[in-house]
TIGUMI-949045 format. One record per residue (C-alpha): residue number from 1; residue in three letters; x, y negated, z negated. Coordinates in nm, 2 decimals. Example, Ala and Ser with C-alpha at 12.3 -4.5 7.8 and 13.67 -1.06 7.14 Angstrom:
2
1  ALA  1.23  0.45  -0.78
2  SER  1.37  0.11  -0.71
***
This chain:
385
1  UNK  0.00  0.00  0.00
2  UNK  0.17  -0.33  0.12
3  UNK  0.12  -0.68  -0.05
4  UNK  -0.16  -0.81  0.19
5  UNK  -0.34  -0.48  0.08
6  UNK  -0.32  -0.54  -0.30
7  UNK  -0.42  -0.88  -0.25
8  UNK  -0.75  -0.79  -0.03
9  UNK  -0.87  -0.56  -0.24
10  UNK  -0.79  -0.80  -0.58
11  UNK  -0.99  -1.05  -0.43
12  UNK  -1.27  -0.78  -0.34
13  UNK  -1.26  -0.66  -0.73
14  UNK  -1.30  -1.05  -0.88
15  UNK  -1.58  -1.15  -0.60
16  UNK  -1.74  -1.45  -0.83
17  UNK  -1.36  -1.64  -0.83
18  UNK  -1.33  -1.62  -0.52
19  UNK  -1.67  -1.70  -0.40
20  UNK  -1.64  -2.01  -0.60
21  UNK  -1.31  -2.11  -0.47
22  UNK  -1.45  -2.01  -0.14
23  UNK  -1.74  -2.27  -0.19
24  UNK  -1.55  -2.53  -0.33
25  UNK  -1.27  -2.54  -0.03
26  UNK  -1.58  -2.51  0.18
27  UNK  -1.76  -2.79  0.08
28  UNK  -1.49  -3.04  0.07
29  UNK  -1.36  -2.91  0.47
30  UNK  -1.72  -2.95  0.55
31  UNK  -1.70  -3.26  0.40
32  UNK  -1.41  -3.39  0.54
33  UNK  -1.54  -3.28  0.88
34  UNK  -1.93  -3.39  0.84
35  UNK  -1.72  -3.80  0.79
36  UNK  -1.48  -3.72  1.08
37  UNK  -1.74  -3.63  1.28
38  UNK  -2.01  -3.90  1.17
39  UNK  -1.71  -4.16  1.20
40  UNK  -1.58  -4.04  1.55
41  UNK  -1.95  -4.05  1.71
42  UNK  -2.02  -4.36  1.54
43  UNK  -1.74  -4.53  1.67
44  UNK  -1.77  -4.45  2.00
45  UNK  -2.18  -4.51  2.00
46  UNK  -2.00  -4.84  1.88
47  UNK  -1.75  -4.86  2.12
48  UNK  -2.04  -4.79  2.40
49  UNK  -2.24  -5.08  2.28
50  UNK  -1.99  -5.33  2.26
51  UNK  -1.91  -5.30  2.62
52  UNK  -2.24  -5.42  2.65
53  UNK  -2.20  -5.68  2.43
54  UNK  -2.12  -5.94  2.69
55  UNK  -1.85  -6.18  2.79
56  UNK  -1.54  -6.20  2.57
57  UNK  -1.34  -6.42  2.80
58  UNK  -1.42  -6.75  2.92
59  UNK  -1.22  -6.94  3.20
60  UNK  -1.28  -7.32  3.22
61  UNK  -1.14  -7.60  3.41
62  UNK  -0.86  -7.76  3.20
63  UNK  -0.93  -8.14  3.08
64  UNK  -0.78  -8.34  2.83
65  UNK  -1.10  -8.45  2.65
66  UNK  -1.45  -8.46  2.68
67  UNK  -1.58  -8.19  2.46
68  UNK  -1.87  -7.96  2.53
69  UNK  -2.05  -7.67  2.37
70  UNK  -2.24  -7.37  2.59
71  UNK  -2.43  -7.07  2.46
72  UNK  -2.30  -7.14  2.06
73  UNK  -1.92  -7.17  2.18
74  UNK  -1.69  -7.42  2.14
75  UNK  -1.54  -7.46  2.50
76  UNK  -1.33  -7.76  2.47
77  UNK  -1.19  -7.99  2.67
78  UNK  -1.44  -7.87  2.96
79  UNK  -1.69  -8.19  3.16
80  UNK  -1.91  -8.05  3.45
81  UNK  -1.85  -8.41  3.62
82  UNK  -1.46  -8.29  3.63
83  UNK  -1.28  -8.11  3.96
84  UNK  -1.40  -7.75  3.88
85  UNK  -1.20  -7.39  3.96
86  UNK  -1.21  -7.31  4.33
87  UNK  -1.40  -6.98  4.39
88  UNK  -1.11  -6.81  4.59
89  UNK  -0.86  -6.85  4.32
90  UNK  -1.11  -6.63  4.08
91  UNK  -1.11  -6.36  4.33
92  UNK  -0.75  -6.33  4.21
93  UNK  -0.82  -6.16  3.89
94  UNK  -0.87  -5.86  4.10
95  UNK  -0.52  -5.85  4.13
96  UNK  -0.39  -5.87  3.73
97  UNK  -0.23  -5.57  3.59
98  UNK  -0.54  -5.50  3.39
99  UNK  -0.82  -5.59  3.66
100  UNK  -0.98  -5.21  3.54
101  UNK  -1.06  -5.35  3.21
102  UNK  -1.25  -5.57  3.35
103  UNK  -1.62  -5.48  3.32
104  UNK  -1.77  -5.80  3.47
105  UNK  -1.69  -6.13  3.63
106  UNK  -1.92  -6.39  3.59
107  UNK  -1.87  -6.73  3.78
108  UNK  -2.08  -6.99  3.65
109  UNK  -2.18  -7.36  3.87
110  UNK  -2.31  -7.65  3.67
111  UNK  -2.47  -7.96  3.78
112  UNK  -2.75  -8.22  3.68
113  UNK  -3.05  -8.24  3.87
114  UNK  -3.43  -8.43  3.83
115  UNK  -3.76  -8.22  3.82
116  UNK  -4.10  -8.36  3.77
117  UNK  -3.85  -8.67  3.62
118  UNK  -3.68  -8.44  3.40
119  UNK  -3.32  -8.45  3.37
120  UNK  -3.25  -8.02  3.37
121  UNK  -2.91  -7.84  3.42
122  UNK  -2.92  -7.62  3.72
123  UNK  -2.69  -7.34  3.67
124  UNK  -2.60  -7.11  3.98
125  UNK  -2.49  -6.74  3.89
126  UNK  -2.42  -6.40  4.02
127  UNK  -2.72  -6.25  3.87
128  UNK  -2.61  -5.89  3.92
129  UNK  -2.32  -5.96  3.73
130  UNK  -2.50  -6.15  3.47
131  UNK  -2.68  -5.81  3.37
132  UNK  -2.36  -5.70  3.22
133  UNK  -2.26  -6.02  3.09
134  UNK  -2.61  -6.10  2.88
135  UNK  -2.79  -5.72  2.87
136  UNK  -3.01  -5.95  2.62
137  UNK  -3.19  -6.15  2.93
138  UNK  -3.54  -6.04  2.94
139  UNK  -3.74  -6.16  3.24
140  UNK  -4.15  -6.24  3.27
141  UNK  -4.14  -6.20  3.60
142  UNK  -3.87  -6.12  3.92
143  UNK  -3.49  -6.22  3.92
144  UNK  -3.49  -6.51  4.21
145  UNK  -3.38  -6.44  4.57
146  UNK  -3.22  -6.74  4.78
147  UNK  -3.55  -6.95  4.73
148  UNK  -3.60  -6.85  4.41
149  UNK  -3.53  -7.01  4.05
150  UNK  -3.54  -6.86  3.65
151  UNK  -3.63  -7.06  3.44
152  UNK  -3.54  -7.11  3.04
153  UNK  -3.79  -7.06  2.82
154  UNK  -3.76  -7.40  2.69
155  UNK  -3.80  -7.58  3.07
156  UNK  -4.06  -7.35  3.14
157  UNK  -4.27  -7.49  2.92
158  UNK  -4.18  -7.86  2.90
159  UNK  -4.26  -7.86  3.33
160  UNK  -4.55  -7.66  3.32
161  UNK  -4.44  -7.38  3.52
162  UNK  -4.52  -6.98  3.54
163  UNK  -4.35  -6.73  3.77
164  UNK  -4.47  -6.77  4.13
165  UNK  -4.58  -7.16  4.08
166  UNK  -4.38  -7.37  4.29
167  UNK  -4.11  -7.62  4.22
168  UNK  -3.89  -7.87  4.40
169  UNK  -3.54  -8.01  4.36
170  UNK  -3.40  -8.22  4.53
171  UNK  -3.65  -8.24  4.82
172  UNK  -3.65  -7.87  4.88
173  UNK  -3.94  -7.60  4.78
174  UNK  -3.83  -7.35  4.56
175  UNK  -4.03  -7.06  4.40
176  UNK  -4.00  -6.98  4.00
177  UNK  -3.97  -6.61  4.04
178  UNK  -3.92  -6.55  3.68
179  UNK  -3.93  -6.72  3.33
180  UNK  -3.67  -6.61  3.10
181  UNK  -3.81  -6.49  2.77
182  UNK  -3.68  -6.66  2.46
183  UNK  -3.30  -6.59  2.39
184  UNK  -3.22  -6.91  2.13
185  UNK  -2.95  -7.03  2.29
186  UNK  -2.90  -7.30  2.56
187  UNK  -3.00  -7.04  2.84
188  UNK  -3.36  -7.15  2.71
189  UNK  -3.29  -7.53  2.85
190  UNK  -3.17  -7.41  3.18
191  UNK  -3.24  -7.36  3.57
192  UNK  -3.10  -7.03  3.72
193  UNK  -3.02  -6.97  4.05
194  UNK  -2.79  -6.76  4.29
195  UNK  -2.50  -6.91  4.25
196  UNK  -2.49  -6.98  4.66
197  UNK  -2.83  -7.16  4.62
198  UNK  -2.68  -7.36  4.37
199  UNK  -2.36  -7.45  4.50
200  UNK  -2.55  -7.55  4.81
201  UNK  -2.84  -7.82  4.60
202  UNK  -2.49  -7.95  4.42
203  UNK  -2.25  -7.96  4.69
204  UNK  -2.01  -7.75  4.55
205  UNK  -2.01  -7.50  4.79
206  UNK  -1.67  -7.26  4.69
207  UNK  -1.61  -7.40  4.36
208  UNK  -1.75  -7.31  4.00
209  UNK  -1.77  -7.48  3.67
210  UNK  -1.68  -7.20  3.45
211  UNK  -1.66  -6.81  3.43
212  UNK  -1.69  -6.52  3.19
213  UNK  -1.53  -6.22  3.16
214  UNK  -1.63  -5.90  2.99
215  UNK  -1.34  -5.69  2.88
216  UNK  -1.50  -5.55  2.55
217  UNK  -1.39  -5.19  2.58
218  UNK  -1.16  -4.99  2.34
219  UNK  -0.84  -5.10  2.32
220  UNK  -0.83  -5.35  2.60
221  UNK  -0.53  -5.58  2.57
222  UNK  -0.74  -5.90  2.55
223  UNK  -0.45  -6.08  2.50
224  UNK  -0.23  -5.99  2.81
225  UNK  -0.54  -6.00  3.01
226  UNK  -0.60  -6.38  2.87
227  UNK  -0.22  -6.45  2.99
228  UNK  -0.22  -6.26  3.31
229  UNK  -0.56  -6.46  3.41
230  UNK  -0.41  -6.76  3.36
231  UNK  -0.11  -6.68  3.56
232  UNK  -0.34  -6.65  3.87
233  UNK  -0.59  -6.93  3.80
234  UNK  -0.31  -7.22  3.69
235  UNK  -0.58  -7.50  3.73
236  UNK  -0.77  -7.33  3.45
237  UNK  -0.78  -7.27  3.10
238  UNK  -0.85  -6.93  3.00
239  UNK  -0.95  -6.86  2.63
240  UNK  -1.06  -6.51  2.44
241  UNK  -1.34  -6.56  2.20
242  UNK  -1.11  -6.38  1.96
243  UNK  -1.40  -6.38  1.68
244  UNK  -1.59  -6.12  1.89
245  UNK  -1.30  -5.91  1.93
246  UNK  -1.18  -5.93  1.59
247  UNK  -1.49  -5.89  1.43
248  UNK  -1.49  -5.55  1.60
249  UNK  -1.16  -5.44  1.54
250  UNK  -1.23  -5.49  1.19
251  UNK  -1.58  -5.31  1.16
252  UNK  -1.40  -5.01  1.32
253  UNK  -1.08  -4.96  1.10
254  UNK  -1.34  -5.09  0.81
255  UNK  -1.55  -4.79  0.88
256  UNK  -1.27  -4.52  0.96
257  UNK  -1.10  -4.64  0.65
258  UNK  -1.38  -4.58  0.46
259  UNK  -1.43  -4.23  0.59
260  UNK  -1.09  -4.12  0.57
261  UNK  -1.06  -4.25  0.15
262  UNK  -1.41  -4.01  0.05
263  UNK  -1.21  -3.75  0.25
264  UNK  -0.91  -3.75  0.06
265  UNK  -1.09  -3.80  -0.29
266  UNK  -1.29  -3.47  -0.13
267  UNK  -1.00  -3.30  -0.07
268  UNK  -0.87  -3.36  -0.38
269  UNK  -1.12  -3.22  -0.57
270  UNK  -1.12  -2.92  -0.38
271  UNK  -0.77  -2.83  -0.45
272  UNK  -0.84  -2.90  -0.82
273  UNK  -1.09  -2.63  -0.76
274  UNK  -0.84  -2.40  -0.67
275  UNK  -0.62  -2.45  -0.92
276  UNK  -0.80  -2.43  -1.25
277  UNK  -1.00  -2.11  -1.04
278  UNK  -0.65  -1.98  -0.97
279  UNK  -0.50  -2.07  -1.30
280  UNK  -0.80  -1.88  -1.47
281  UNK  -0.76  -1.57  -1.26
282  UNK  -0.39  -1.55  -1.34
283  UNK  -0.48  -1.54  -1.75
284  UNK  -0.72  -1.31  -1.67
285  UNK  -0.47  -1.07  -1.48
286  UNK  -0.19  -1.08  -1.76
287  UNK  -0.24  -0.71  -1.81
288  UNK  -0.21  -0.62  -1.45
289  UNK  0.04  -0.84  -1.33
290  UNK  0.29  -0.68  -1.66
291  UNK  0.18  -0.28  -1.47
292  UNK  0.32  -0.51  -1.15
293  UNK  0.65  -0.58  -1.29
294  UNK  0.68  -0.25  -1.47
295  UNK  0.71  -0.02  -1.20
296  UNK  0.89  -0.22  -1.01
297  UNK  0.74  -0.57  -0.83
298  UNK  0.99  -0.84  -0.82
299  UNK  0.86  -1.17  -0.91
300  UNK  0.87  -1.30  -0.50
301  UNK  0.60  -0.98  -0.44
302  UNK  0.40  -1.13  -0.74
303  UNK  0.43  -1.48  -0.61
304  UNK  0.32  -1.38  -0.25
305  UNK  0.02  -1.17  -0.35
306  UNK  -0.18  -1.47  -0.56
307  UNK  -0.05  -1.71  -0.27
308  UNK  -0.18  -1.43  -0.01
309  UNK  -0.53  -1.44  -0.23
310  UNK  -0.55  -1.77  -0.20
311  UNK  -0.46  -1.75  0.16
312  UNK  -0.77  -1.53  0.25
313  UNK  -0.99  -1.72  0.10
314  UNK  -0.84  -2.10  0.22
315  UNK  -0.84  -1.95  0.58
316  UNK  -1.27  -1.86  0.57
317  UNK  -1.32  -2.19  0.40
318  UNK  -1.17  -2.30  0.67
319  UNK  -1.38  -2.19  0.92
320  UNK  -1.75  -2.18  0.76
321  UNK  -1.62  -2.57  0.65
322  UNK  -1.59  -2.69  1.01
323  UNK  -1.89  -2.52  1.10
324  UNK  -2.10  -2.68  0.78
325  UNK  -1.96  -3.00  0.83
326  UNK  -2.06  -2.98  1.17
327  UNK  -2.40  -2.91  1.13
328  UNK  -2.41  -3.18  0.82
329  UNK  -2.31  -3.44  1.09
330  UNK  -2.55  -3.38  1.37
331  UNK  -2.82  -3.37  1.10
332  UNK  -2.69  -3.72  0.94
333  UNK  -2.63  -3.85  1.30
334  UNK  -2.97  -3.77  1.43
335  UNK  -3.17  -3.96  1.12
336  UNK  -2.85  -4.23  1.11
337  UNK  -2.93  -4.33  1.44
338  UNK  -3.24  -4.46  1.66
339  UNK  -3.40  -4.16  1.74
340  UNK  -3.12  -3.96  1.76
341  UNK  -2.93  -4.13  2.01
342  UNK  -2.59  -4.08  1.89
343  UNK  -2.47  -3.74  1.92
344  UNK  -2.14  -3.57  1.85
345  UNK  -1.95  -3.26  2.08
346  UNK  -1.76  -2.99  1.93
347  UNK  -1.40  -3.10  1.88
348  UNK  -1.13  -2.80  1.95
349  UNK  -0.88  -3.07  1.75
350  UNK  -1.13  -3.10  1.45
351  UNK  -1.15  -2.75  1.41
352  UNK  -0.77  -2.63  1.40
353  UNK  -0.73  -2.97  1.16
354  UNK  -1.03  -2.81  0.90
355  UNK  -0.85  -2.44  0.94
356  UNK  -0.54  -2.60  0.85
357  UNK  -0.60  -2.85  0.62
358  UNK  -0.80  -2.58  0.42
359  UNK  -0.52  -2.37  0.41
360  UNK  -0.28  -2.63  0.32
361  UNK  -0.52  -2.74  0.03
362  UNK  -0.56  -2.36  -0.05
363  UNK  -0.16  -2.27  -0.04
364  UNK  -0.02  -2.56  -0.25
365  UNK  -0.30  -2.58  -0.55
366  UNK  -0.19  -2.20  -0.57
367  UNK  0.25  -2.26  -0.59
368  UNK  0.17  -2.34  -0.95
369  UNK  -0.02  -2.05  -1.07
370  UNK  0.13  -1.77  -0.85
371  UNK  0.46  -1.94  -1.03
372  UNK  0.35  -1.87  -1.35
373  UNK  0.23  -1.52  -1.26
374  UNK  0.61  -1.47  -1.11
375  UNK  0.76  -1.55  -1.41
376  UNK  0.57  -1.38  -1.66
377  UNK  0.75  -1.18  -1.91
378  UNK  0.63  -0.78  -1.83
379  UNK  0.70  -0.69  -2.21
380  UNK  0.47  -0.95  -2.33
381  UNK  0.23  -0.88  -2.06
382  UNK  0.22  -0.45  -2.16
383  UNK  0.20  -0.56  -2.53
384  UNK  -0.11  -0.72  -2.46
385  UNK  -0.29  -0.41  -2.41
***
């Protein structure tokens, strides 16, 4: 009968220790796991929604003063009466180092113009790559073709108009194709419209007033995008609305961080499972491990059958843990999020991580009491029969 032998059929003989040491290593992999899990599908449901989010990148004209706020965000120096960015130099940004992180390009035209003898800004935009810019729009009514405006909420109803009334600037007929629902921001003031239309009513044709970029995806180098944008538009100044990405960043490693301190607190209280069990098992056995040394066990062979016990049992704890804990986090993921639309995959990585991590846990709270069986005196040990 070899060591692994003696140790199987140990473990066999005492089945309430080791189902409790079983459990408790189990419950703190499936624990670890269940976070992991939660955190990883969370994060990138996160991730996933802040591309979404809209522009994180603004390119204006540069100016030395005249200040001027748009949609909550300090622009600066920017004046809509000022030379603005000519259209071909924005195609450029196709051309930067990181043009794949870029998830939209916006360009924005700006310019006064009287309705019913209202003073309105008329802004012209790409409308299909506004979508991804401001997923918030929602429209009572049809996004405008060539003759076709949007209206803000706000100008809608100051002029009186619905979608499909009629409206005319600057001595052309237009049609309100939509009304843009309530966003409380300065969209709500505005006049929308293809950004050709517009920059034909302002005389701007190939030139825009501002643009914005969405780059919000994981890990894009906002910063080297913000430089290598403004090494192909020089007449402009190119800013990164670093609360938006920072704000992020932080929620992220705020969450993780959090995840991965109930895991280690988990973990250790797992492995002081496994050593008071272990400990306790090794008093108990004082008789049995003295019959050991007697006939002939050298203290390595009584060292290496509690750490092979405790082996055995680290190694199933290890695999019913992942499996718990992955079960605990599709549960918590499908009441966590709106109507279960976060989900988590099974993670190859995850699972050798639980298998050794139990065993780890399981190994090292057992070097102390396998130590003290090693060294126990055989003599004192047969006396105590």
């Amino acid at each position: 009968m070899n060591l692994r032998d003696i140790a199987f059929k140990n473990l066999l003989r005492r089945k309430a220790k080791a189902l409790f040491v079983l459990a408790g290593l189990a419950i703190g992999v499936s624990t670890v796991v269940a976070l992991i899990s939660f955190a990883d599908a969370m994060t990138e449901n996160i991730n996933h929604k802040l591309e979404k989010y809209g522009a994180n990148i603004l390119i204006v004209p540069k100016t030395e003063n005249l200040s001027l706020t748009y949609g909550g965000l300090s622009l600066g120096g920017v004046s809509f009466e000022m030379q603005e960015i000519r259209e071909q130099d924005l195609a450029k940004i196709g051309s930067i180092k990181n043009a794949a992180n870029v998830a939209g390009l916006g360009p924005m035209v700006f310019g006064v113009i009287k309705v019913q003898n209202h003073r309105v800004l008329l802004a012209g935009v790409d409308f299909e790559a506004n979508w991804i810019l401001k997923p918030w729009w929602k429209v009572d009514g049809a996004i405008p073709g060539e003759k076709g405006v949007l209206l803000g909420a706000e100008t809608a109803t100051v002029l009186g108009l619905r979608p499909g009334g009629p409206i005319r600037i600057k001595g052309k007929d237009f049609v309100v194709s939509g009304v843009l629902k309530p966003t409380g921001s300065q969209d709500d003031q505005l006049i929308f419209a293809p950004l050709r239309t517009a920059q034909t009513i302002l005389n701007k044709e190939g030139l825009i007033s501002m643009a914005e970029v969405a780059a919000l995806c994981k890990d894009c180098p906002i910063d080297d995008m913000v430089r290598q944008i403004s090494e192909v538009v020089p007449g402009a100044k190119v800013m990164a609305i670093q609360q938006v990405v920072k704000s992020r960043m932080e929620a992220l490693a705020q969450f993780k961080k959090f995840s991965y301190g109930v895991s280690i607190v988990v973990v250790l209280v797992g492995s002081l499972v496994v050593l008071v069990t272990m400990m306790g098992s090794v008093r108990e056995r004082t008789e049995e491990i003295g019959i050991f040394r007697a006939i002939g066990f050298r203290k390595s062979h009584v060292f290496k059958i509690v750490l092979l016990e405790a082996g055995f049992i680290s190694a199933v704890a290890g695999i019913l843990g992942y499996f718990a804990g992955f079960g605990v986090a599709k549960g918590a993921l499908y009441f966590f999020s709106e109507g279960g639309s976060v989900h988590t995959q099974p993670s190859f990585d995850l699972a050798v991580g639980a298998f050794v991590l139990a065993v780890l846990v399981g190994l090292v709270s057992s070097i102390y009491p396998a130590f003290l069986a090693a060294r126990m005196d055989p003599n004192q040990a047969l006396n105590a029969l």
